[in-house]
C-alpha positions in Angstrom: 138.8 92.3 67.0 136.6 89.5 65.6 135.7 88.6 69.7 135.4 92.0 70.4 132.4 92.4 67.5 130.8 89.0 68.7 130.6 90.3 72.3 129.3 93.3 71.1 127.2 92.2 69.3 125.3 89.1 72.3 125.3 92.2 74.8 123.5 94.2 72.2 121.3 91.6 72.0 120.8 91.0 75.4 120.0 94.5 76.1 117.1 94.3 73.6 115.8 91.2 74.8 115.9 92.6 78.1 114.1 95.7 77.2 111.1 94.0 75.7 110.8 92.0 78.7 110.3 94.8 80.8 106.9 96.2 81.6 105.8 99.3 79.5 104.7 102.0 81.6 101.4 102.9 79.5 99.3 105.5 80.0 96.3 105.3 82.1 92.8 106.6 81.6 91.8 109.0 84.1 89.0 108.9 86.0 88.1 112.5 87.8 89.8 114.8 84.7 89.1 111.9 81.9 90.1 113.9 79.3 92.9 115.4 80.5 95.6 115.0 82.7 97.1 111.5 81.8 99.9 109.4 83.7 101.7 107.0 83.5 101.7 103.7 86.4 105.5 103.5 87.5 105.9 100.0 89.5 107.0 100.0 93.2 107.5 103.7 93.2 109.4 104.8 96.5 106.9 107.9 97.6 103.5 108.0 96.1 100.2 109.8 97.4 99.4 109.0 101.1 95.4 108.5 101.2 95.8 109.4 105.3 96.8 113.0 104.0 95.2 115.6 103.0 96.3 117.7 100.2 95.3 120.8 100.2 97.7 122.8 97.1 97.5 126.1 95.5 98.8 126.0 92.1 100.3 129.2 90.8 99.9 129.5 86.8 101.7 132.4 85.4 103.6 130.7 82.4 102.4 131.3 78.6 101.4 128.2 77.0 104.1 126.7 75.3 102.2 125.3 72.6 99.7 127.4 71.4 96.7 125.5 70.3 96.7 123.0 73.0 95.6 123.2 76.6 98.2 125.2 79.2 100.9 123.1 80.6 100.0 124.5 84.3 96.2 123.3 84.0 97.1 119.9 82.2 99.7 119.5 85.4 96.6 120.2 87.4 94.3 117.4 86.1 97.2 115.3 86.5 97.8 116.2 90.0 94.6 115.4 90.9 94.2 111.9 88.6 97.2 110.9 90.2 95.4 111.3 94.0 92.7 109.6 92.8 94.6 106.6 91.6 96.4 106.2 95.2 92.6 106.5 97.0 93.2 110.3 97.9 89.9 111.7 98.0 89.6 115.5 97.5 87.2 117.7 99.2 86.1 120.8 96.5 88.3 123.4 96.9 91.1 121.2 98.3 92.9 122.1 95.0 93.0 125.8 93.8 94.4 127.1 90.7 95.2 130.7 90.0 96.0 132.0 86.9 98.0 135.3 85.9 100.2 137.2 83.9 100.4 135.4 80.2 98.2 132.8 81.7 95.4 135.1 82.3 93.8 134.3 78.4 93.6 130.5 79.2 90.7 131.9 81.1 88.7 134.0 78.1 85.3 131.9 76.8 85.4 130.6 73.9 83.6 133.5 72.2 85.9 136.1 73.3 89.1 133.7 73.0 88.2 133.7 69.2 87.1 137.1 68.9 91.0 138.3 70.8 92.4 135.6 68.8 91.6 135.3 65.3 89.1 133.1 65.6 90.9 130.1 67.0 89.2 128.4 69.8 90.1 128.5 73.6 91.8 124.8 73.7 91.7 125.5 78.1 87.5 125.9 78.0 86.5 122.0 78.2 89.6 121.7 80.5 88.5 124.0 82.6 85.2 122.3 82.7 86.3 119.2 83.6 88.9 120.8 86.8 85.6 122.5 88.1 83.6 119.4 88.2 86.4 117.6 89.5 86.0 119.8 92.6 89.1 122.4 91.3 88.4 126.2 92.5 89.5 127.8 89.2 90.6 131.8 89.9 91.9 134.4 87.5 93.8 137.5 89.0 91.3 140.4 88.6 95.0 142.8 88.1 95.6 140.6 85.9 91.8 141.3 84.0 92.5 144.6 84.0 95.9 144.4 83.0 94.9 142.3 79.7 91.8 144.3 78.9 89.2 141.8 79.9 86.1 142.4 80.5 84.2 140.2 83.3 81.8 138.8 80.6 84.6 137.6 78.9 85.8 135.5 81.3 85.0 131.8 81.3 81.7 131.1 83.9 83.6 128.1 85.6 86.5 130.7 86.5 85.7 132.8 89.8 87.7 136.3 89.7 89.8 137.2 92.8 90.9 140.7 93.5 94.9 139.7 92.8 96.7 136.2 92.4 99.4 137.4 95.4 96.7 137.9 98.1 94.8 134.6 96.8 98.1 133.0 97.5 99.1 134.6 100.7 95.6 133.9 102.1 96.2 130.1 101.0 99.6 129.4 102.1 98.4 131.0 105.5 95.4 128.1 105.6 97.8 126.1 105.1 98.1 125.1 101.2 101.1 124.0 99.7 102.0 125.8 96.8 103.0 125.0 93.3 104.6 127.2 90.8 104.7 126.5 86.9 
């Protein structure tokens, strides 16, 4: 039993050496979403972003934030989508990435005025996110059902998101140019 322990115990030690040896994979400042969208590097990864391509994607937000308070999971996958291409020398064209938003995910697109008005005064974490996808070259699109649906009015919607008469047409007129699509 007393081996046993002792071997137990140099493996365990081992591991941990081994561990701390290896490379942390740390987060890297963005460059095209700075504030948003973070990675991390993963060494000698087997398929990474091919600059000879290019990506043109429709992502399909529908989801409810998770956690209320911060910015949407489906726009923070975005900025990351796109940090990532520019880290592998992907250069985007504007409008090469689209983003329409829907359903539950149609008040990540409120200003910040009505967000607090609709919301008891907390503020619209998705507004300087937004910001930042738009300048990044990110169309930004809000189903106008979905407006409707929710009660917005079209000066309550943020001016860096453009209104489209439904999210399913916006994505059927996509796919047909040839856009991948992603779904939260």
């Amino acid at each position: 039993m007393r081996n046993a322990t002792k071997s137990l115990v140099t493996m365990s030690i081992a591991l941990f050496a081994a561990l701390i040896a290896m490379p942390a994979l740390a987060q890297t400042t963005p460059r095209l979403v700075p504030d948003f969208g973070a990675y991390s590097e993963v060494p000698d990864p087997f398929e990474k972003p091919d600059p000879s391509l290019r990506y043109k994607v429709v992502f399909d937000v529908s989801q409810a934030a998770r956690t209320p308070g911060t910015a949407h999971q489906g726009l923070e996958r975005v900025a990351r989508m796109v940090n990532l291409l520019d880290r592998h020398g992907v250069k985007l064209q504007p409008g090469d990435i689209v983003v329409t938003m829907h359903g539950p995910a149609a008040k990540t697109s409120l200003t910040a005025a009505a967000f607090a008005k609709r919301f008891n005064g907390e503020a619209n974490p998705n507004a300087e996110l937004i910001k930042q996808l738009t300048a990044a070259g990110v169309s930004v699109r809000l189903c106008g059902q979905s407006m409707v649906a929710a009660g917005f009015a079209r000066d309550e919607i943020n001016p860096d998101v453009k209104i489209d008469i439904a999210a399913i047409t916006t994505m059927a007129t996509y796919q047909l140019r040839g856009y991948a699509i992603i779904q939260d």
